[in-house]
C-alpha positions in Angstrom: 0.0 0.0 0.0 3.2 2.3 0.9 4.3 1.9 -2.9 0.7 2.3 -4.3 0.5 6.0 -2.4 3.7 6.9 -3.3 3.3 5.9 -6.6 0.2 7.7 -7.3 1.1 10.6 -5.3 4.3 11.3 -7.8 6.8 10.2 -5.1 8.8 8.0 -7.5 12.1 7.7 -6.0 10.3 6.4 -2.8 8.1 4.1 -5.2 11.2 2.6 -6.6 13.2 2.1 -3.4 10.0 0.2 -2.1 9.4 -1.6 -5.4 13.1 -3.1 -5.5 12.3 -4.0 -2.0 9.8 -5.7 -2.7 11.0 -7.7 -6.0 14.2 -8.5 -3.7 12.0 -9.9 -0.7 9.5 -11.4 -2.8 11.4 -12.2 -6.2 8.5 -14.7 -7.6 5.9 -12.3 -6.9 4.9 -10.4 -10.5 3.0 -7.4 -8.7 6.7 -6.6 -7.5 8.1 -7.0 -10.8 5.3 -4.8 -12.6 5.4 -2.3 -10.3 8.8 -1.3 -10.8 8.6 -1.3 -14.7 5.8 0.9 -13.9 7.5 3.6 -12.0 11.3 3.4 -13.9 8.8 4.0 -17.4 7.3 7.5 -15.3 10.8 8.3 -14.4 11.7 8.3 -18.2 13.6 5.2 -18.2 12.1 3.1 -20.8 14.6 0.3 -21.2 14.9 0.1 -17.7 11.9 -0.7 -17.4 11.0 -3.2 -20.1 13.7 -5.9 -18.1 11.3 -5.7 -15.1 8.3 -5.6 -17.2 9.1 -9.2 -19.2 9.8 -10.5 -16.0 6.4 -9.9 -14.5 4.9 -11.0 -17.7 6.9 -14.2 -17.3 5.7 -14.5 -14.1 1.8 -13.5 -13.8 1.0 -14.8 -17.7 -1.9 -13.3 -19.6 -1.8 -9.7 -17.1 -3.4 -7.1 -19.5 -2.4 -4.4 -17.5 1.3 -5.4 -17.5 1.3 -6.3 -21.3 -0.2 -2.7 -21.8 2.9 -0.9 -19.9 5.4 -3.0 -21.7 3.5 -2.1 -24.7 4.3 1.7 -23.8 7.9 0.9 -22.9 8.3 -0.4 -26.1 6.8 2.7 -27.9 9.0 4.7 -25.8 12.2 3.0 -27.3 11.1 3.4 -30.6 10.0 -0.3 -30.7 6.3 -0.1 -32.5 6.4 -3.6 -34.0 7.4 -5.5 -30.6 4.9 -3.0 -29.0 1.9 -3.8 -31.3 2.3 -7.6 -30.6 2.3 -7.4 -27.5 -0.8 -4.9 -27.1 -3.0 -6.9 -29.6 -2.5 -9.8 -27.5 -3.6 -6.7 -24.7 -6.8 -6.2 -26.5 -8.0 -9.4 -26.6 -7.8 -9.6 -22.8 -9.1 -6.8 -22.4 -11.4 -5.4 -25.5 -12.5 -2.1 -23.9 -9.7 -0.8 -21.9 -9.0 2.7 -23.7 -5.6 2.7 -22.5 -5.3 -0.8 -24.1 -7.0 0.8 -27.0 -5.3 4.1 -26.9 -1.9 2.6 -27.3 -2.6 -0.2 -29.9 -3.3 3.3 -32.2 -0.1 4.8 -31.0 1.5 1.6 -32.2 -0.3 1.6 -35.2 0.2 4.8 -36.2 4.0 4.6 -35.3 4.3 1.8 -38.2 2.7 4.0 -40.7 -0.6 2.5 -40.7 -2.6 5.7 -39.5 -6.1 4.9 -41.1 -5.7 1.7 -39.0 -5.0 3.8 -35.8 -8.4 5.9 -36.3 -10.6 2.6 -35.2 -9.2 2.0 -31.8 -8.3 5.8 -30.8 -11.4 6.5 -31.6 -13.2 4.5 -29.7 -10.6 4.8 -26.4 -11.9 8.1 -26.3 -15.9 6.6 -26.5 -14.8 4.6 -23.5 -13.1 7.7 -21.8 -14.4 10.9 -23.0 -13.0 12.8 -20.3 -9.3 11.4 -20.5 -7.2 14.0 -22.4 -4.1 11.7 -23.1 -7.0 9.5 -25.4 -8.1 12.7 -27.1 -4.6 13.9 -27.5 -3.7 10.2 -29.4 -7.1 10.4 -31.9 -5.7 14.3 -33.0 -2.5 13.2 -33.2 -3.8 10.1 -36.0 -5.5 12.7 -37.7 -2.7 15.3 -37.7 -0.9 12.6 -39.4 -3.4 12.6 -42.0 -3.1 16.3 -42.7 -6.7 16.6 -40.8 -5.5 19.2 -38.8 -9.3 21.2 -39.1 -11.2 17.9 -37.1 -7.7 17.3 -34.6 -8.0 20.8 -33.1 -11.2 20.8 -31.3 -10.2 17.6 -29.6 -6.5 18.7 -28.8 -8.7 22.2 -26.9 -11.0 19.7 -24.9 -7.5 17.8 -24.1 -6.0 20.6 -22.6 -9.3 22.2 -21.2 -9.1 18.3 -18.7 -5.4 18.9 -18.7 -3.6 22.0 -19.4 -0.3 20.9 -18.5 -0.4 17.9 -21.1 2.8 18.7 -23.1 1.9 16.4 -25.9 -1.5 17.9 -26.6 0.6 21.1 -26.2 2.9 20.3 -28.8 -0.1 18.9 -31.3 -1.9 21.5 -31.0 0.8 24.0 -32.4 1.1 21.2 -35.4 -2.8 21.8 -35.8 -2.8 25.7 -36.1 0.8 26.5 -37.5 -0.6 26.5 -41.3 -4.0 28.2 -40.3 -5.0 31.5 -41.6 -8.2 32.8 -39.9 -9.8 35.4 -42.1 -12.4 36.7 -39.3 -11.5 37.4 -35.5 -11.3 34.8 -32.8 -11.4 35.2 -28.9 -10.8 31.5 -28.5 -7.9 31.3 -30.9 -6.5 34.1 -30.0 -6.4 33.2 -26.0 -4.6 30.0 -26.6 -2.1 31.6 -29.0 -1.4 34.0 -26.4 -1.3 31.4 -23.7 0.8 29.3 -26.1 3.2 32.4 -26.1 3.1 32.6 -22.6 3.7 29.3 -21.5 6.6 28.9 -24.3 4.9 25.6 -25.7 7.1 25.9 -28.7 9.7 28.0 -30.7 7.5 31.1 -31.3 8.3 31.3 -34.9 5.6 28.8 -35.0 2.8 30.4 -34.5 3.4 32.8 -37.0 1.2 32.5 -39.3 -2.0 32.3 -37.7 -1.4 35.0 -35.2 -0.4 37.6 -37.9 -3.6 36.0 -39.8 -5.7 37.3 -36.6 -4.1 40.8 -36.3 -4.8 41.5 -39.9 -8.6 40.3 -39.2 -9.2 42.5 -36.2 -10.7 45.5 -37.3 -8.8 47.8 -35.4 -5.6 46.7 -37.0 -6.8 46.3 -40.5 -8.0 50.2 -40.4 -4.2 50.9 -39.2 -2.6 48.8 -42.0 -4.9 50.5 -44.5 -3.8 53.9 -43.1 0.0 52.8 -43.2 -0.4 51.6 -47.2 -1.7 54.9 -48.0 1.4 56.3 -46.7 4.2 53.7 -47.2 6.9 54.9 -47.7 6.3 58.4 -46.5 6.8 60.1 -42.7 3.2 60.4 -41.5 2.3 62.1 -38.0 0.8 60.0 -35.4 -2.4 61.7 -35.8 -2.4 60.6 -39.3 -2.0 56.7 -37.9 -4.9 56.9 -35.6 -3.3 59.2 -32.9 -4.3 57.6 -29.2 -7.0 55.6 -30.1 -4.6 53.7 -32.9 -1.9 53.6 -30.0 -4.4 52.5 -27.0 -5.6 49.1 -30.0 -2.4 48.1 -29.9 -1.7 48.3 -26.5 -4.7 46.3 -26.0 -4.4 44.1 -28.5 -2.8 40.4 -26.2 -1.7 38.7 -29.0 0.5 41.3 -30.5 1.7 42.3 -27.2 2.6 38.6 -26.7 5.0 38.5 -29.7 6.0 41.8 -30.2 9.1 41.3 -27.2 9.3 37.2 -28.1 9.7 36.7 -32.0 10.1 38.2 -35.3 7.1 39.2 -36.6 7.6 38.5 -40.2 5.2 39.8 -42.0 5.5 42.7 -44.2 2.2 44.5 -43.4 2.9 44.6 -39.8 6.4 45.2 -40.3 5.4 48.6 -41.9 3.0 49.5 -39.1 5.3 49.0 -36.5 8.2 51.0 -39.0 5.8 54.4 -39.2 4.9 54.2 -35.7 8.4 54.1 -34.9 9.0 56.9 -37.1 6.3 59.2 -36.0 6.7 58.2 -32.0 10.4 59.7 -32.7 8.4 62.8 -33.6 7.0 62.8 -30.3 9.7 62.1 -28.3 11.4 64.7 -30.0 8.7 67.4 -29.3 8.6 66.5 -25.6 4.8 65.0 -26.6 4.7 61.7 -25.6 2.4 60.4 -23.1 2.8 56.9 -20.9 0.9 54.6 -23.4 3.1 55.8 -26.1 5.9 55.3 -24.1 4.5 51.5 -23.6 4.6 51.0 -27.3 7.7 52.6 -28.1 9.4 49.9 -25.6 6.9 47.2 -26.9 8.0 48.1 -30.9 11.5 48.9 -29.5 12.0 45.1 -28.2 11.0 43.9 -31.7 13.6 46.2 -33.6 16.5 44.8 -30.8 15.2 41.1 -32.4 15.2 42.0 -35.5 18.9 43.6 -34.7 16.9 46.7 -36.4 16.6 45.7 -40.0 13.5 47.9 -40.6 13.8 50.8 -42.9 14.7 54.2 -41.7 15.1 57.2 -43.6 18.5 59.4 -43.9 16.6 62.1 -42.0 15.2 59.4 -39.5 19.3 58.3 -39.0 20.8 61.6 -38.2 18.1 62.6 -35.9 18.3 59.3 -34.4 22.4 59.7 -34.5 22.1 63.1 -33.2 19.8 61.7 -29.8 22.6 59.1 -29.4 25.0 61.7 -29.2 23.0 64.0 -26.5 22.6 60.2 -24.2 26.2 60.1 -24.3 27.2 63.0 -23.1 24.4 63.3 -20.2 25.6 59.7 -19.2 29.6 61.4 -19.3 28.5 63.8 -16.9 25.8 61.3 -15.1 23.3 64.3 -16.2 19.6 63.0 -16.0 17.9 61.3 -19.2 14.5 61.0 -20.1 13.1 57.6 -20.3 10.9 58.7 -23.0 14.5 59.6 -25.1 16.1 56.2 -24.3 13.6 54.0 -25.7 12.9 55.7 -29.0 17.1 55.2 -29.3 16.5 51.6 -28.7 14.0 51.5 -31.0 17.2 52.2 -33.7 20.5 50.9 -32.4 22.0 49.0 -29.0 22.0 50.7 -25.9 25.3 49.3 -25.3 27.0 51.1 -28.3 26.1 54.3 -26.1 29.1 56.0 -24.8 28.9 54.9 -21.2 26.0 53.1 -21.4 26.5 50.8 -18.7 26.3 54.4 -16.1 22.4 53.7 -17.4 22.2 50.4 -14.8 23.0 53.0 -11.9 19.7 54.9 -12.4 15.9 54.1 -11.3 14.3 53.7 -14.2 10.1 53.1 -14.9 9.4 49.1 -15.1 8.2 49.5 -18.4 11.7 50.4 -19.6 13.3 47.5 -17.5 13.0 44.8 -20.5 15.1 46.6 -22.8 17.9 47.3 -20.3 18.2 44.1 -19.8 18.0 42.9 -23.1 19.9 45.3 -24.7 23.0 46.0 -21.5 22.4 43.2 -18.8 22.4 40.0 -21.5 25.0 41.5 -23.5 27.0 42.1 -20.5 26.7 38.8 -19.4 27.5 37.5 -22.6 31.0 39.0 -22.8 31.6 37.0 -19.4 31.3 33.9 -21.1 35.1 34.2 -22.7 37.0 32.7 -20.3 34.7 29.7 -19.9 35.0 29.1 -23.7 38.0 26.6 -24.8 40.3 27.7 -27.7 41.8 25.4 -30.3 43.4 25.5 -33.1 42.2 27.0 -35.8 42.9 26.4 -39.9 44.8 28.4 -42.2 41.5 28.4 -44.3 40.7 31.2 -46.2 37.8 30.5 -46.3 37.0 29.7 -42.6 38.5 33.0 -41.6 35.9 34.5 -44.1 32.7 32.8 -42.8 34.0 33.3 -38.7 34.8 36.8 -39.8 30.7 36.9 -41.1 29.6 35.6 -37.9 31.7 37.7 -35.4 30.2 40.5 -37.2 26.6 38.7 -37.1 26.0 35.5 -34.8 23.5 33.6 -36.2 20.7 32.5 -35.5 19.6 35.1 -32.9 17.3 32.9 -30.8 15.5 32.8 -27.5 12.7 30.6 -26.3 13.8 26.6 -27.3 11.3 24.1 -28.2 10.1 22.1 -25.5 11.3 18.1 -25.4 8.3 16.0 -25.5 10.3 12.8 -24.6 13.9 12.6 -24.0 15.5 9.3 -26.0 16.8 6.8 -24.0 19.8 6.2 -25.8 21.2 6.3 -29.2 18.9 4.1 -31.2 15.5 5.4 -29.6 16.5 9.2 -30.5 16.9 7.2 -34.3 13.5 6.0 -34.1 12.2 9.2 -32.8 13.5 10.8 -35.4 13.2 8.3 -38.5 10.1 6.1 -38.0 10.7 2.6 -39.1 14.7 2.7 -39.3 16.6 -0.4 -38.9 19.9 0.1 -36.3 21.5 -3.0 -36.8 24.8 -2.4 -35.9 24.4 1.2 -34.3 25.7 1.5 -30.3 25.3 3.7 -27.3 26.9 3.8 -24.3 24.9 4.4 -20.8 26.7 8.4 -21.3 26.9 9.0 -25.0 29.8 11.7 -26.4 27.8 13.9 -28.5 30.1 16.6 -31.0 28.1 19.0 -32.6 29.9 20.6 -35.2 29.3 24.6 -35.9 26.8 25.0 -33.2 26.4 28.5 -34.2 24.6 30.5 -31.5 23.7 27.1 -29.2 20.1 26.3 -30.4 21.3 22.6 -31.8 23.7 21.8 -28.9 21.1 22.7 -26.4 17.9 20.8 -28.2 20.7 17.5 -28.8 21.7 17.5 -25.3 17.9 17.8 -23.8 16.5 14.9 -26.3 19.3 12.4 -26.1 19.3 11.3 -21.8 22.9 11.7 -20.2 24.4 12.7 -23.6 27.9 15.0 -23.0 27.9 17.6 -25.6 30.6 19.5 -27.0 30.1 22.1 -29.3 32.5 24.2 -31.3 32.0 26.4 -33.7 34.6 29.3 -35.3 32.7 32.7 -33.9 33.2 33.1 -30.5 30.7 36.3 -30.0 28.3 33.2 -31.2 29.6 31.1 -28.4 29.4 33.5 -25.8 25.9 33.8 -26.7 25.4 29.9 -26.9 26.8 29.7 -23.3 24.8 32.4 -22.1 21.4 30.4 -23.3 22.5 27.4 -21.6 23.5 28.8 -18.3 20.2 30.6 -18.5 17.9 27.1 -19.5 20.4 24.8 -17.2 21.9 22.5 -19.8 25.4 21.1 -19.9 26.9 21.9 -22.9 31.1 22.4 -23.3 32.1 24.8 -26.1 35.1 25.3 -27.8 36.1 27.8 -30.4 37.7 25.2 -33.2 37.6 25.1 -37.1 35.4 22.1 -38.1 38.7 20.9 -40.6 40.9 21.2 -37.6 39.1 17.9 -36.2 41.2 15.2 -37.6 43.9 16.5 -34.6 41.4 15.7 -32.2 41.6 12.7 -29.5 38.2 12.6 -28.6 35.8 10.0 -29.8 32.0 10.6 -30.9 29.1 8.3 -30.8 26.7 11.0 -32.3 27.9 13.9 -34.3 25.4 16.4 -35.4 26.4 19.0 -38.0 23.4 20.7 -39.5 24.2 23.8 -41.7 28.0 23.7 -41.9 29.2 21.6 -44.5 27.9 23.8 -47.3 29.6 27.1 -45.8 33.0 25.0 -46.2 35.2 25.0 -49.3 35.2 21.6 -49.9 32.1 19.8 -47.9 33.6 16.6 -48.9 36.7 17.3 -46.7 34.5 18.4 -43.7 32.5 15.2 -43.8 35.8 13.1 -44.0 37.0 14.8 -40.7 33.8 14.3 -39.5 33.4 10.3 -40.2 37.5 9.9 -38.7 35.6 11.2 -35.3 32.9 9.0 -35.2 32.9 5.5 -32.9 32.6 1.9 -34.1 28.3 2.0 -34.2 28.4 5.8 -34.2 25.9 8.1 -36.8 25.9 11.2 -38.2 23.4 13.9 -38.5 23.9 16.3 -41.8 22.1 19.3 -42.9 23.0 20.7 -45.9 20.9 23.3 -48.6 18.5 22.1 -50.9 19.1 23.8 -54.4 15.6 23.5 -55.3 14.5 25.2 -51.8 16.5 28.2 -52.2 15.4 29.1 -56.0 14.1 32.0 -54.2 17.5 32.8 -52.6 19.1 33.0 -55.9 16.6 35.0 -57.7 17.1 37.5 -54.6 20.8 37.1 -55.0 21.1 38.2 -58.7 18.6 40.9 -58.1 21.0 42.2 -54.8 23.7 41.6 -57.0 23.2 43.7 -60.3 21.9 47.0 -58.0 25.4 46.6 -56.3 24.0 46.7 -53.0 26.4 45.8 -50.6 26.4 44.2 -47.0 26.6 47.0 -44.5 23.5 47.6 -42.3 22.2 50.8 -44.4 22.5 48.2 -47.7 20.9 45.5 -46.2 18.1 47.7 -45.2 17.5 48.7 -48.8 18.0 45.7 -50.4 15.2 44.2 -48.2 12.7 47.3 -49.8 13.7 46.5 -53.1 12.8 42.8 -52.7 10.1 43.4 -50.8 8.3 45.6 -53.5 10.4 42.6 -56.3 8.1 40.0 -54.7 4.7 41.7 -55.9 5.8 41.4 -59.4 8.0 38.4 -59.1 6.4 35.0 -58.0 9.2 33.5 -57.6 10.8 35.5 -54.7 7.5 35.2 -52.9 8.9 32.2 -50.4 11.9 34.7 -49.7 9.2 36.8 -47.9 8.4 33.7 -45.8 11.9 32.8 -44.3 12.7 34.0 -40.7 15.7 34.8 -42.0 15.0 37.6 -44.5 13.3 39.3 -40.9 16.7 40.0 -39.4 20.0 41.7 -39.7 22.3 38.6 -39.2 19.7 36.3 -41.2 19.6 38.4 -44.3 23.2 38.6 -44.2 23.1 34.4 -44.0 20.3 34.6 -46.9 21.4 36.9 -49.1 25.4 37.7 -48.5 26.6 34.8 -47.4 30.9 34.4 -48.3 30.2 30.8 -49.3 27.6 28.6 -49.7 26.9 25.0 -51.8 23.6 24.0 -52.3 22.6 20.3 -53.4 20.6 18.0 -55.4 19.3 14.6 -54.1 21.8 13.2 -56.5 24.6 15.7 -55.2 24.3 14.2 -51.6 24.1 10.5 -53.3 28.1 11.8 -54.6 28.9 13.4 -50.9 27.9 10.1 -49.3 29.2 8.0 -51.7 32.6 9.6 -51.2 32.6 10.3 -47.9 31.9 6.6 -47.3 28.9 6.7 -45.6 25.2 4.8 -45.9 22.1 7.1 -45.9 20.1 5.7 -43.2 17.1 8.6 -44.0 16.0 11.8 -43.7 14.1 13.5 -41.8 10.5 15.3 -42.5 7.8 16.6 -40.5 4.3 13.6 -40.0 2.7 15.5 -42.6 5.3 15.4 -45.5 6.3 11.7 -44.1 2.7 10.6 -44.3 2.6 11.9 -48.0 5.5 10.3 -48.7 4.9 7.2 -47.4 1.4 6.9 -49.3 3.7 7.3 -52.5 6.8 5.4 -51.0 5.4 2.7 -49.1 8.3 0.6 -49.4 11.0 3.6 -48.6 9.7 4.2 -44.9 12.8 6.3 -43.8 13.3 8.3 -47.1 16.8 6.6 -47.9 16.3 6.3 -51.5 17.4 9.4 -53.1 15.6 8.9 -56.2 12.5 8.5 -54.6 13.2 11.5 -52.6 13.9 13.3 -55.9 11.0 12.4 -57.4 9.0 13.7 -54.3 11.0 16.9 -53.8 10.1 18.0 -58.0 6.5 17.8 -57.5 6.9 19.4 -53.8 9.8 21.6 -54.3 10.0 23.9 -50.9 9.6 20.1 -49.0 12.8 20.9 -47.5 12.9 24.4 -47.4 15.3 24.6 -44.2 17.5 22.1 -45.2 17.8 18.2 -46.1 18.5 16.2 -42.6 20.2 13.3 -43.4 21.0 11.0 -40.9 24.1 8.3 -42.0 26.8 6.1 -40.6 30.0 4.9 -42.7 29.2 2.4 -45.0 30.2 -1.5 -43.9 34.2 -1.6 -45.3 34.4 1.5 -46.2 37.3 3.9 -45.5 37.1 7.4 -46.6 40.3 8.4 -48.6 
C-alpha cells in the first residue's frame, strides 16, 4: 500500500526504493516486478523498465495491464512492432480498456498505418471521453493525415481536462501552424497567447495564424490601410490613428505577446510598427509623448532589438536618431539625468550598449516599463561577454575560407534565438533518438553507451547543442564552432535554460587532430559554408565510434530558387552588406516579390526578418547547395550509408502513401522524385541521418 500512495502521489524515487524492496524480498511475486517497470517508465527510463516488465509478464502470464505498460515501454524506445504484438494480444484480454485501446493506435500509427489507428483511438476516447491523453492520441492520427481542421477541437478539450499535457501542447501547435483565420477569434487568440506565454514551442511557429488574426481584427486592419496609403512616406501619429490607434495596440494580447518574443515577419505589420516608430520619434522629440506611447515605443523597441533593427529608416530618420545618441552620451559622461521617453525611441534604432557609457544607465531608477530593454539590450550583453574565459580555444585552420565565414559571424552570430522548443520525450539512448526521429529505421549495428559523447559541429549560437543534449538522456555535448561572439551567446542560453553543454572555439577541418571520440555527431548547416564539404565530412566520419551516426544538414538547391533569384537581383543593384544596404535591399525585394512569383517564399523565411539572417540569406561568403543526386556523390565519397531523412508527419505521411516501401526516405531517387513535385519540402534544409558504410574507409 506504501508503494501504491507513493506511486500515485508522484513520489517516485520512494516508489522505486520500495518496489526493488519488494522484487528483492518477494522475487517470484509479479506485482513486485510490474510495479517497478511501472515507475522506472514515469521516471523516463524506458529500457529500464522493459527488463522488469518481461519478467512480471513471465511471471503472472496473460496480465493485460502489465502487457499494456510494456506495450508503452516499447513505444517509448522506438519499438512499434514489438509494442503492437504485444498490445494486440492486450486487447484481446481486455477489448474495452481505452488505455489498451489508446496505445494499440499509437502503435499503429507509429508503423505507418494511421487509417488503421483511427478505429481504436477513436473508440478509447468513446470509453473515456473525459481522458485528455485518449483525445490527445485520436488528433495526433488525424494530424498525421493532414486533418488538422477535425484534430483541433479535440486537442482544446484535451487541454481544457489537462492544461499541463505537453503532448497535446505540442499537437496543437502542429494543428494551427498553417491556419489562416480570415475573421476574429477570442478563442484562438487566447490560446495563442497562452501558447506564447507558456513557451509551448519556438515562437516562430505560430506565425502564421497570429499575424492571420491581427490582420482580421478591425482595429488593425484600419491601421494597416492607413499605413499603405502612406508607405513609404513620414506620416504624424495623428495621421496613424493618434491615441485611439496607439491604445488598439496596446490592448491588443496577441501582439503584445510576440512583439518582445519573436520576429514578426510579416510585411504588413512590419510597416506599421516602421511608421509608428518613425512618428513616436516625432513625439519624443517634441517633448509629446504620453505613458501609453511610451509603452509602445518599448513594446515596438523590443521587436527592432530582435530584429537587430533591420526595418527601414530614412537618412533624415538616422541623423536625428544619431544626433539623440550623441545627447545620451554626453548626459551619461556627466551622469546628467535622461529622459526615459529619449532612451527608448534610441533603442527603437540601435543597441544601448554602443552608447558611450552606457553601462552608467544600470545605476539609475528607471520606470518598469523600460526595464526589459535594459536588460535585453545591456544586462544579456553584458553577461554575454563573461562567457570568454569559460569558452576553450583550439586551433584554428589556415583556411581562407574559414576565416571569411567566422569573420561573417563575429560581425553577425547567427541565428539570434531565444525561447527553445520544449522536449516532449527525452531518447533513452542512441537508437531510440533514431527512431524518434526516423520512423521505421533499422539500427543494426548502431551502439550507445549508458553516457553518449555527442560533438556538434558549428553549433552557431547554441540552439542545436542545447535541443541534442535535452532529447538524447545523459548525452555529453561539445560544441564548437569558429565565432566566439556566437559562443558567448550559446553559453549564455544554456547557463540561463540549465543545460550542460562544453564549447570550444575550433575550425570544423581542424578535427582530424582531435583525440576525442563521438558516438553522435550532429552537423546541420555547416558543410555547405566549407570550401570543400567533402573534406569536412571526411574529418567528420574519422571522429565517429565503431556503431556511431551522423546527422547532416546541408541546402537544398531546389528550396533556395528563391534565394538565388534574390541574389542576382541584390547583385546587379550593387547593393552591398553593411546595415544601411541590407536595409534597402530588403525594400527592393520586398516591392520585387509583388511582381516576381518566384521570390515570394523569400518573404516567408525567418531569416529575411533579421539583420544577421539576411546577411546568411542573401550575403553569405560561401555557400553550396545540393541536389538529391549531389548528396548520393557526398555520401558516396565520404563513405557513408544514408540511413534517411528527416520530414515533418505531414510530409512523411505523403511520402509514405507514395513510397510505401522507402519508410525512412533513404532512397534518393524516390526523394527526388517527391521533392520535383513538392519543391519547398525541405525548405530549411535536407537532414540526413548516415553512418560509414560497412568496409568502407574514406580516402
Amino acid at each position: 500500500m506504501a508503494l501504491v500512495d507513493a506511486f500515485r502521489g508522484g513520489d517516485l524515487p520512494r516508489a522505486e526504493t520500495l518496489a526493488r524492496r519488494l522484487t528483492a524480498t518477494r522475487p517470484g511475486a509479479a506485482f513486485g516486478w510490474k510495479a517497478l517497470g511501472s515507475v522506472l517508465l514515469a521516471e523516463g527510463r524506458p529500457r529500464a523498465a522493459l527488463d522488469a516488465l518481461e519478467r512480471a509478464l513471465a511471471l503472472a502470464g496473460d496480465d493485460p495491464e502489465c502487457r499494456n505498460t510494456l506495450g508503452r515501454a516499447l513505444l517509448d524506445l522506438g519499438e512499434p512492432g514489438r509494442a503492437l504484438e504485444v498490445l494486440e494480444r492486450a486487447r484481446v484480454l481486455r477489448p474495452a480498456d481505452p488505455m489498451v485501446l489508446g496505445n494499440l493506435g499509437v502503435a499503429l500509427q507509429a508503423l505507418g498505418r494511421t487509417e488503421a489507428a483511427l478505429a481504436p483511438l477513436a473508440r478509447a476516447v468513446a470509453l473515456a471521453p473525459d481522458s485528455a491523453a485518449a483525445l490527445n492520441n485520436q488528433a495526433g492520427a488525424l494530424l498525421a493525415l493532414d486533418r488538422a481542421a477535425a484534430a483541433r477541437p479535440l486537442l482544446e478539450r484535451a487541454l481544457a481536462l489537462d492544461p499541463g499535457l505537453v503532448q497535446a501542447r505540442a499537437n496543437w501547435v502542429r494543428s494551427v501552424e498553417m491556419l489562416r483565420p480570415d475573421a476574429p477569434s477570442p478563442a484562438l487568440r487566447g490560446l495563442l497567447v497562452r501558447a506564447l506565454d507558456e513557451c509551448w514551442c519556438m515562437p516562430q511557429r505560430l506565425l502564421v495564424p497570429s499575424c492571420a488574426l491581427l490582420h482580421a481584427e478591425p482595429g488593425i486592419a484600419a491601421a494597416l490601410a492607413r499605413v499603405a496609403a502612406h508607405w513609404p512616406g513620414s506620416p504624424t501619429l495623428a495621421v496613424l490613428g493618434g491615441a485611439s490607434v496607439v491604445a488598439a495596440l496596446l490592448d491588443e494580447a496577441l501582439l503584445m505577446a510576440l512583439l518582445p518574443r519573436v520576429i514578426l515577419g510579416d510585411v504588413g505589420l512590419e510597416r506599421l510598427l516602421t511608421l509608428l516608430r518613425r512618428a513616436l520619434l516625432v513625439e519624443v522629440e517634441q517633448a509629446r509623448l504620453d505613458a501609453d506611447g511610451l509603452a509602445l515605443l518599448v513594446a515596438i523597441a523590443q521587436q527592432c532589438e530582435l530584429a537587430e533593427f533591420v526595418h527601414d529608416q530614412t537618412d533624415d530618420e538616422t541623423a536625428r536618431v544619431a544626433a539623440l545618441r550623441a545627447e545620451l552620451a554626453e548626459a551619461l559622461r556627466w551622469r546628467a539625468p535622461v529622459a526615459a521617453e529619449r532612451l527608448a525611441a534610441v533603442a527603437a534604432y540601435l543597441p544601448l550598449g554602443s552608447i558611450p557609457f552606457a553601462e552608467r544607465l544600470l545605476e539609475r531608477d528607471w520606470p518598469e516599463s523600460l526595464q526589459p530593454l535594459l536588460e535585453r539590450q545591456l544586462v544579456e550583453p553584458l553577461a554575454e561577454r563573461r562567457q570568454l574565459e569559460h569558452i576553450e580555444r583550439w586551433a584554428l585552420t589556415e583556411d581562407v575560407v574559414s576565416r571569411r565565414v567566422r569573420a561573417q559571424y563575429e560581425r553577425n552570430p547567427y541565428p539570434r534565438w531565444r525561447v527553445s522548443e520544449p522536449v516532449l520525450t527525452p531518447a533513452s539512448d542512441l537508437p531510440a533518438l533514431l527512431r524518434q526521429r526516423l520512423p521505421g529505421v533499422e539500427l543494426e549495428g548502431v551502439v550507445c553507451p549508458e553516457t553518449p559523447e555527442v560533438l556538434v559541429a558549428g553549433c552557431g549560437t547554441g540552439e542545436h547543442a542545447i535541443a541534442t543534449a535535452r532529447r538524447l538522456r545523459g548525452a555529453r555535448v561539445l560544441a564548437i564552432d569558429l565565432s566566439l561572439r556566437s559562443l558567448c551567446h550559446a553559453r549564455a542560453r544554456s547557463e540561463a535554460l540549465g543545460v550542460a553543454v562544453r564549447y570550444a572555439q575550433a575550425d570544423l577541418l581542424a578535427l582530424a587532430a582531435l583525440d576525442e571520440r563521438f558516438d553522435l555527431i550532429e552537423s546541420v548547416g555547416v558543410l555547405h559554408h566549407l570550401d570543400d564539404p567533402l573534406a569536412g565530412a571526411r574529418v567528420l566520419v574519422g571522429r565517429l565510434r565503431p556503431g556511431g551516426v551522423m546527422l547532416l544538414g546541408l541546402y537544398s538547391e531546389r528550396a533556395r530558387a528563391a534565394v538565388y533569384r534574390a541574389r542576382a537581383l541584390v547583385d546587379a543593384a550593387g547593393v552591398g552588406a553593411d546595415p544601411v544596404r541590407i536595409r534597402r535591399a530588403r525594400q527592393r525585394l520586398i516591392e520585387a516579390a509583388d511582381e516576381e512569383r518566384v521570390l515570394r517564399p523569400l518573404l516567408d523565411s525567418p531569416d529575411f526578418h533579421s539583420m544577421s539572417g539576411c546577411r546568411d540569406l542573401l550575403y553569405h561568403v560561401q555557400e553550396h547547395c545540393f541536389t538529391p543526386s549531389g548528396l548520393a556523390d557526398l555520401f558516396n565519397d565520404a563513405g557513408l550509408e544514408l540511413l534517411g531523412v528527416e520530414l515533418d508527419p505531414t510530409r512523411r505521411a505523403a511520402y509514405r502513401a507514395r513510397f510505401p516501401e522507402d519508410p525512412t526516405v533513404a532512397d534518393l531517387a524516390r526523394l527526388d522524385a517527391f521533392e520535383r513535385d513538392h519543391p519547398l519540402t525541405f525548405a530549411a534544409m535536407y537532414q540526413c541521418w548516415v553512418r560509414p558504410r560497412a568496409g568502407a574507409r574514406p580516402d
